[in-house]
C-alpha positions in Angstrom: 86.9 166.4 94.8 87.1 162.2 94.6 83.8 161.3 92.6 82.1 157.9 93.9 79.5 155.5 92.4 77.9 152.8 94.2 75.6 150.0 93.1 73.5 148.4 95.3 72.4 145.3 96.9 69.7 144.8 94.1 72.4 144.8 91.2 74.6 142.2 93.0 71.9 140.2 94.0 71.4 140.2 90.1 74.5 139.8 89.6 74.9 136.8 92.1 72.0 135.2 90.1 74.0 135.3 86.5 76.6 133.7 88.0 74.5 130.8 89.6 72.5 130.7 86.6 75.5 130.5 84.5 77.6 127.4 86.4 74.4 125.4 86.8 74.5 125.6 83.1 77.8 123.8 82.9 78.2 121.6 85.3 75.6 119.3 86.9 74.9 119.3 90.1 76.0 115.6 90.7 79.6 116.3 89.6 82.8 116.6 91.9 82.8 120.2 92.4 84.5 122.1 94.4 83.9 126.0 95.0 87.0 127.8 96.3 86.9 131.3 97.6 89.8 133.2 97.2 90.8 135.3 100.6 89.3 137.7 101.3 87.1 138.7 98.3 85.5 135.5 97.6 85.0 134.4 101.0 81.2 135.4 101.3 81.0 135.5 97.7 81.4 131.8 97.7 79.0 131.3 100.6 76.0 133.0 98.6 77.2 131.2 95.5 76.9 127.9 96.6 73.6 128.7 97.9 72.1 130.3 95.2 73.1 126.9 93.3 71.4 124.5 95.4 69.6 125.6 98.2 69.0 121.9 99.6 72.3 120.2 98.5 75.3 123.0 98.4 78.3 122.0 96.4 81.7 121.7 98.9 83.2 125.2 99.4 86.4 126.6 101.2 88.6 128.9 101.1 92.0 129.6 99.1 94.8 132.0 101.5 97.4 133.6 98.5 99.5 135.4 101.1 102.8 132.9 100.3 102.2 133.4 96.4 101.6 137.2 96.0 104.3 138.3 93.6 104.6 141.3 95.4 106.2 139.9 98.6 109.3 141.2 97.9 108.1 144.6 97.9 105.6 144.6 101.2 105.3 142.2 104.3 103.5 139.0 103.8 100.2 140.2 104.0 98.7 137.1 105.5 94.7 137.1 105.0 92.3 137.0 107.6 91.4 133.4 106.5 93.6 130.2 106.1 93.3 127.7 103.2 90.9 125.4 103.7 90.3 122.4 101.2 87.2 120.4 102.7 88.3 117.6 100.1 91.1 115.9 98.0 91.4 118.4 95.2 92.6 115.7 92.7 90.2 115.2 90.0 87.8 117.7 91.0 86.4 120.4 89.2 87.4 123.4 91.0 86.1 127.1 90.6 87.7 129.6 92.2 85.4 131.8 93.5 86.8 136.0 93.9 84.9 139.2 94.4 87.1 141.5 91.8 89.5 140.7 88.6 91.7 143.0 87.6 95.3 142.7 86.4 95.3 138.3 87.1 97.9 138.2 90.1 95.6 137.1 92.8 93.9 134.4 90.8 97.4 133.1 89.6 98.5 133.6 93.2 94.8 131.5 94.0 96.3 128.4 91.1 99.5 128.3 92.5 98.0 127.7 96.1 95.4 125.3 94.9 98.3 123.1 92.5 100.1 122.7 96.2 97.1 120.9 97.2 96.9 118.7 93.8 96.2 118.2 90.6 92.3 119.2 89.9 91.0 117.9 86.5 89.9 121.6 85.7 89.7 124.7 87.3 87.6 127.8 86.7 87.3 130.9 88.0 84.0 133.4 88.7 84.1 137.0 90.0 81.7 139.0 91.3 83.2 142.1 89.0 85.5 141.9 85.8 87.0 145.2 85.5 89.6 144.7 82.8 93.1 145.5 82.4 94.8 142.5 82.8 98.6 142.1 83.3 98.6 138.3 83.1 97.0 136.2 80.8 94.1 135.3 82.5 90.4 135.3 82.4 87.2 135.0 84.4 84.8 131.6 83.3 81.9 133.6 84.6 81.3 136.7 85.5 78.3 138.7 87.3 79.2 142.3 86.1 82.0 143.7 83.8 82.9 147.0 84.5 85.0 149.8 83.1 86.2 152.1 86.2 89.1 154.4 84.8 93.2 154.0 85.2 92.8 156.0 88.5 89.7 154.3 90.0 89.0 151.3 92.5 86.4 149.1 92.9 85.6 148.7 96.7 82.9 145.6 97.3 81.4 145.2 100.4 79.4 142.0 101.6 77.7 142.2 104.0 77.2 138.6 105.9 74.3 139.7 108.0 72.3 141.8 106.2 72.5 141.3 102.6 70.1 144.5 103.0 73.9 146.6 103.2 76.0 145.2 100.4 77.6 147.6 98.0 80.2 147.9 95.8 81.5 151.1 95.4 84.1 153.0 92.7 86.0 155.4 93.9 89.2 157.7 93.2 92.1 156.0 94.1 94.7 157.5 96.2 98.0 158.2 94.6 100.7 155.5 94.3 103.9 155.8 96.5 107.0 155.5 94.2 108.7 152.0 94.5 111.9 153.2 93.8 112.2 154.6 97.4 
């Protein structure tokens, strides 16, 4: 029998508030920044964010589409997001975070780099996620982070945003199914 956990809306709402908490300790709200969510994880991630760091006066957001630079295209279908990329500025000499809702082995936020380098040369980039969960594959690591979690080999994080009701967010661990050989 598949096991589940779930946190609720009150730990991401905490969680939400270390991250907002943690950029506004870095970067000022007068800089050039830029907050990028990566489809389709960060996407209302990156709304909430920029509003928990200035209500009034949000920094620019948008969203990054990896579809073209998964690494695992050869393997399945382009599987184009639901959103396009959209870059409401000249990304050159901005500081850019890139903004997802789970980080786990590093592909989609290289995936997220190599989108956002076709755009230009920003003069940093960082990234927050909602969830670090470990195991990494590539070299990469979150800037900021609202929770760090250790779900097992077989386990999946499942986060749900809700846009209209905040009220029905969770993020939920479950049992994951059983990989299909990729030999066939």
């Amino acid at each position: 029998m598949a096991k589940t956990k779930t946190l609720g809306p009150g730990d991401i709402r905490a969680a939400l508030d270390r991250l907002a908490t943690a950029i506004s300790a870095r970067h000022k709200p007068s800089e050039k920044l830029l907050l990028l969510g990566i489809a389709n994880g960060g996407i209302e991630l990156v709304r909430r964010l920029a509003l928990s760091l200035s209500p009034d006066s949000p920094p620019r957001t948008g969203t990054v589409d990896i579809s073209f630079h998964r690494d695992d295209i050869g393997r399945h279908p382009i599987p184009k997001e639901f959103a396009p990329t959209h870059i409401p500025t000249d990304v050159n000499g901005a500081t850019v975070i890139l903004v997802d809702d789970v980080l786990f082995s590093g592909r989609t936020a290289k995936a997220a780099l190599d989108e956002l380098f076709d755009h230009g040369r920003p003069a940093s980039v960082e990234l927050a996620v909602l969830i670090d969960r470990g195991g990494r594959r590539l070299p990469i690591a979150a800037d900021y982070a609202g929770l760090i979690l250790a779900p097992g080999a077989n386990e999946k994080i499942v986060v749900h945003l809700d846009r209209a009701d905040p009220k029905k967010d969770a993020i939920r661990i479950e049992t994951a199914a059983p990989k299909q050989n990729a030999a066939l």
